[in-house]
C-alpha angles and dihedrals in degrees: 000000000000134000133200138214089235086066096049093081082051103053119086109259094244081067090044103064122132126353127349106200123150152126097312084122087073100098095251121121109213115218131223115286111259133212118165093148138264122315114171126171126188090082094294132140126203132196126167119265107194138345100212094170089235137069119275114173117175145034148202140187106228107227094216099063105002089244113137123238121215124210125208132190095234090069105276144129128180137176124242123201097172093274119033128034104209116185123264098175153006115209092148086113099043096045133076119246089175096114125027080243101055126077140087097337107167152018138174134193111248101254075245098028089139083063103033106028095209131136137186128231130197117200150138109262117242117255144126124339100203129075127010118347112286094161118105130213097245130211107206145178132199145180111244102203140221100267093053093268134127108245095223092195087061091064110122128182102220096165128011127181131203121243119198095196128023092243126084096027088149103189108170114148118216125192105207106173131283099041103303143113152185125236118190116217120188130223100283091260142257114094131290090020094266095197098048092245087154101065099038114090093185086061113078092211115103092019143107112239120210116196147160118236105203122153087004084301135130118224123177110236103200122082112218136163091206142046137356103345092214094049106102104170121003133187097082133140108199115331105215101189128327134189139199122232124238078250088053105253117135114228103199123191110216127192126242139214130196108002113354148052119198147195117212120194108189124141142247101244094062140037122244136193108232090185115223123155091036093042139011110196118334082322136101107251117210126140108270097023119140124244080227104064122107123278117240146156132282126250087210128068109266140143109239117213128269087226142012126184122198135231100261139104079033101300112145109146140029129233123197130234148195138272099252097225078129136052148019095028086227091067098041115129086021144107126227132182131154136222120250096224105046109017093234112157124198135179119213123204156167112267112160104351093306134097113247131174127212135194116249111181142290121275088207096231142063099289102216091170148350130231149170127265132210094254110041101280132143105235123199129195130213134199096250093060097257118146128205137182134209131211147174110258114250 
């Protein structure tokens, strides 16, 4: 997810605080927020949910009462029944506003969370807004209690990773089975990856991290003989949601930069190369290069994408999406994911043997994220903090 200076005047001044650095030194105009209201084809219908006035991105159904939680990125969850949002938990003081990018990104049910009652929380630790970044990306578990509420005295750090810059933090949790789960870090921040994260598979930063979480312990579940044990796949720039697939691939959504937005499908038994800094998209990556430039292949071994889309009609930052083995029955054995600037949302899927995407409609909004309703819904999240749901027409 990326954020401009243009949006800054339009945001409400609660999602404004502190400094707003980032990578608007990375060649790439950012165009006016748009909202013209929800279209949606493939037999789908969309209505808004609820307009919260902050912004909310992600949700999850919670597997003890069926109420949806509601993640912010001020720090907040709260729990939605259909009528009433009532609070689970407070983090505002723990996490960091600094940057329109940092915040609460991720959290994840404990695989026995209706015994345990435990969650994990991914986040960038609060600190100081002013000089260089000395805020972490922090891995974190917590007690939910019996009355619904986060025990904030149960909070434990059990991983932290240092971010150079306060852009491309990532932060999306994954449960993946048996215990484990994936965590999405981004490239440490600035433009152009200055300090070459991407291609270094000993550097957390711009990978996706695959770990146990046993005892409220971490353990790393691959064994390498080289490198970083929890990096999974590298080469990423920052990972803005991913999913698996009910056969086992992982569809992750990464972030562009100059001239392409791409859509990577690996899977979880073996690392890939994704390729950034050295590639975005099929296409060479270097500072100064032109979106117009031939595509080529790479002299180093990398997994190419499986899409890239590229920075026109309006078009400037990937969200990821879901696998669609839930849902509106028009969308099942797909992936969808939008586009932040213009709200545009696709599916791709197999026909023939090839992988095709399809536009499905518009949200109407900046999509900053993608969850799960009660009853089945895609919900999307905007900027704005507007929230709306699609269905499949009855």
């Amino acid at each position: 997810m990326r954020v401009a200076w243009a949006l800054v005047t339009l945001m409400l001044s609660s999602l404004c605080m502190g400094c707003f650095g980032g990578d608007s030194d990375d060649g790439f105009d950012w165009p006016d927020p748009v909202s013209d209201g929800c279209h949606m084809d493939y037999d789908l219908e969309c209505s808004t949910l609820l307009q919260l006035g902050e912004t909310a991105h992600h949700s999850l159904i919670n597997p003890l009462d069926g109420k949806m939680w509601i993640v912010f990125l001020s720090g907040m969850i709260k729990s939605w029944d259909g009528e009433n949002l009532e609070d689970v938990a407070d983090l505002s003081d723990l996490v960091s506003r600094c940057h329109m990018e940092q915040g609460l990104l991720g959290i994840s049910f404990d695989s026995d969370y209706v015994e345990s009652k435990i969650v994990l929380l991914s986040y960038v630790e609060d600190g100081t807004c002013e000089g260089e970044n000395q805020s972490d990306l922090v891995l974190s578990s917590a007690k939910i209690g019996d009355a619904g509420v986060m025990d904030m005295d149960s909070i434990t750090i059990l991983k932290r990773i240092e971010q150079p810059y306060r852009n491309h933090n990532g932060g999306y949790l994954l449960h993946v089975g048996n215990g484990n789960y994936l965590w999405g870090v981004g490239d440490g921040g600035s433009a152009n990856d200055p300090h070459g994260n991407g291609q270094d598979p000993s550097n957390p930063l711009g990978t996706i991290q695959l770990f146990e979480f046993r005892g409220n312990e971490i353990v790393a579940v691959l064994d390498n003989s080289t490198g970083d044990p929890f990096v999974l796949h590298y080469g990423l720039r920052n990972p803005w949601r991913f999913d698996v697939s009910d056969d086992g691939d992982l569809w992750i959504a990464d972030v562009g930069q100059n001239c392409w937005e791409e859509v990577n499908l690996v899977t979880l038994d073996k690392r890939s190369n994704l390729g950034w800094g050295d590639r975005e998209g099929f296409q060479e990556f270097y500072e100064g290069v032109s979106c117009t430039e031939e595509q080529g292949e790479s002299d180093i071994d990398v997994t190419d994408p499986i899409l890239a889309y590229p920075h026109q009609e309006g078009n400037c930052s990937i969200t990821g999406g879901y696998w669609m083995d839930w849902g509106p029955e028009s969308l099942r054995n797909g992936y969808i994911y939008g586009d932040f600037c213009t709200g545009s949302i696709w599916i791709i899927e197999e026909i023939e043997g090839e992988w095709t995407e399809t536009k499905i409609g518009n949200s109407g909004g900046m999509i900053v994220g993608f969850g799960e309703g009660m009853n089945g819904e895609i919900i999307v999240f905007h900027w704005t903090g507007d929230i709306v749901e699609i269905s499949q027409k009855s």
